[in-house]
C-alpha positions as CSV (number, residue, x, y, z in Angstrom):
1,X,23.2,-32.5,9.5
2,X,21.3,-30.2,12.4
3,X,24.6,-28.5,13.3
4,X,25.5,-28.0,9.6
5,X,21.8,-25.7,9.2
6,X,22.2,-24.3,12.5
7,X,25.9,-22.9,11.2
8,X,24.7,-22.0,8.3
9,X,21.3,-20.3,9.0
10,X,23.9,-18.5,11.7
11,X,26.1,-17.2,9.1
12,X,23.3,-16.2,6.8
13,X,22.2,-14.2,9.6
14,X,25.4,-12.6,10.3
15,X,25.4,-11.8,6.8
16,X,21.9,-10.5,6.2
17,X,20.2,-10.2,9.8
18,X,18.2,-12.4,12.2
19,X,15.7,-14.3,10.2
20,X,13.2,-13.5,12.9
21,X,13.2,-10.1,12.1
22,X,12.7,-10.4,8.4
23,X,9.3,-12.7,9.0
24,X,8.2,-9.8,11.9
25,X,9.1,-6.9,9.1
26,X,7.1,-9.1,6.9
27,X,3.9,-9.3,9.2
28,X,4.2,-5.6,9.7
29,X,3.5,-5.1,6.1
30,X,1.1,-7.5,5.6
31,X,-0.9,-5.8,8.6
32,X,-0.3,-2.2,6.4
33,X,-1.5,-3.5,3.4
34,X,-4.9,-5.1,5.3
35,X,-5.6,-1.0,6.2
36,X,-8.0,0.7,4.4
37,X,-6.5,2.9,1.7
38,X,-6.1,6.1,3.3
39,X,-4.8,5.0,6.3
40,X,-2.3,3.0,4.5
41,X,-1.2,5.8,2.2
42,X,-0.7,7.7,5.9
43,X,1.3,5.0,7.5
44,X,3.6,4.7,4.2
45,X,4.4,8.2,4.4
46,X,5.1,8.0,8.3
47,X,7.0,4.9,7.5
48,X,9.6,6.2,4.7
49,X,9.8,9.3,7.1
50,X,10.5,7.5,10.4
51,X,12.9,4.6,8.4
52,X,15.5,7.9,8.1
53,X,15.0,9.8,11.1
54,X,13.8,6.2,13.3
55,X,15.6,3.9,15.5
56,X,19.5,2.4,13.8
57,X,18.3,-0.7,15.7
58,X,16.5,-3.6,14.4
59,X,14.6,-4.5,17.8
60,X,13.8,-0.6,18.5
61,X,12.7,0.0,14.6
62,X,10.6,-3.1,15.1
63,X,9.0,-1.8,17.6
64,X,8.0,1.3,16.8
65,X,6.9,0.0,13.4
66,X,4.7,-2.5,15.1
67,X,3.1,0.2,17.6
68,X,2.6,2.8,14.3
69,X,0.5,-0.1,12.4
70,X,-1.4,-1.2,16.3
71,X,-2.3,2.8,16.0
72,X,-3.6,2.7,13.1
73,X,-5.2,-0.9,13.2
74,X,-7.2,0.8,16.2
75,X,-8.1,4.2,14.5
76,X,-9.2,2.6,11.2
77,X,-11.4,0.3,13.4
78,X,-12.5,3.1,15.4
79,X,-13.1,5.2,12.6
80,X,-11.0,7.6,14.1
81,X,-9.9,10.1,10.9
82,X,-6.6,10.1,10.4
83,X,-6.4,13.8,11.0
84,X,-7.6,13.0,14.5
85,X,-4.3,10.5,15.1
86,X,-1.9,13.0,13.4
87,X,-3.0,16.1,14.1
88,X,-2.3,19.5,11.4
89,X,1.2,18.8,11.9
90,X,2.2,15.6,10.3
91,X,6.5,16.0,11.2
92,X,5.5,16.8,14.6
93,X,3.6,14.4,15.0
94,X,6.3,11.9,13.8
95,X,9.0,13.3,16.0
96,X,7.0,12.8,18.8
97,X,6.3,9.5,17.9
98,X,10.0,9.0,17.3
99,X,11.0,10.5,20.8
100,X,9.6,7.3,22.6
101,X,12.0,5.0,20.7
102,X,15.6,4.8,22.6
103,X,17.1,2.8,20.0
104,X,19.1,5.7,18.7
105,X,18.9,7.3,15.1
106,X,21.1,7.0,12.0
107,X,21.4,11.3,12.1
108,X,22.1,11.1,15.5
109,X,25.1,7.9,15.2
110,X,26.1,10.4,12.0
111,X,26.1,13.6,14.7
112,X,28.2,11.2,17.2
113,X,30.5,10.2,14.5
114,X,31.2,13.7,13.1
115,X,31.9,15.1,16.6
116,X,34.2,12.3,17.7
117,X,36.3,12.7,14.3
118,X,36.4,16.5,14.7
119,X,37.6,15.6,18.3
120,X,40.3,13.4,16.7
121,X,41.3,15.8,14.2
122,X,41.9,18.7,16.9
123,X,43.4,16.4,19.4
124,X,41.1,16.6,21.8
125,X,40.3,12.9,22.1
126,X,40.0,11.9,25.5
């Protein structure tokens, strides 16, 4: 019976992803949704921006997500406003945020992808 849930919990998470990262996605929003308002309605927006332009991996995107709601944790303590943390310049901010995370972008695969097929196309591939 053990090995029958161990197969099975295997192929559900070949199917939807490691179960593990689910519960730590989960914890990552409960910790947003414990912020005070404001700084919650900033870490949303930095969120949905960094889900497009942010790591493609789970363990990188996990990461970062978990650093961006430590950050905030500590400013909201600190009282720190949330002008202070981003600065005037709210993209910049994010890309600079996003810089420290290697685990490679969906744009950037997509760049990859279309350079390798134009590569193909024009027989160039090595």
């Amino acid at each position: 019976m053990a090995g029958e849930q161990k197969t099975g919990r295997r192929f559900l998470e070949m199917v939807t992803g490691p179960l593990e990262d689910k519960k730590r996605y989960r914890r990552y929003q409960a910790r947003v949704a414990g912020l005070p308002a404001d700084y919650r309605a900033a870490v949303e927006a930095l969120d949905r921006y960094m889900q497009h332009f942010g790591p493609g991996d789970a363990e990188s995107l996990l990461s970062m997500l978990d650093d961006l709601a430590d950050l905030f944790e500590q400013s909201a303590a600190d009282g720190t406003p949330i002008r202070d943390v981003v600065g005037q310049d709210p993209v910049e901010f994010a890309e600079t945020f996003l810089s420290n995370y290697a685990g490679g972008s969906w744009i950037g695969r997509e760049r990859a992808r279309l350079s390798e097929a134009i590569d193909r196309a024009a027989g160039e591939q090595p």
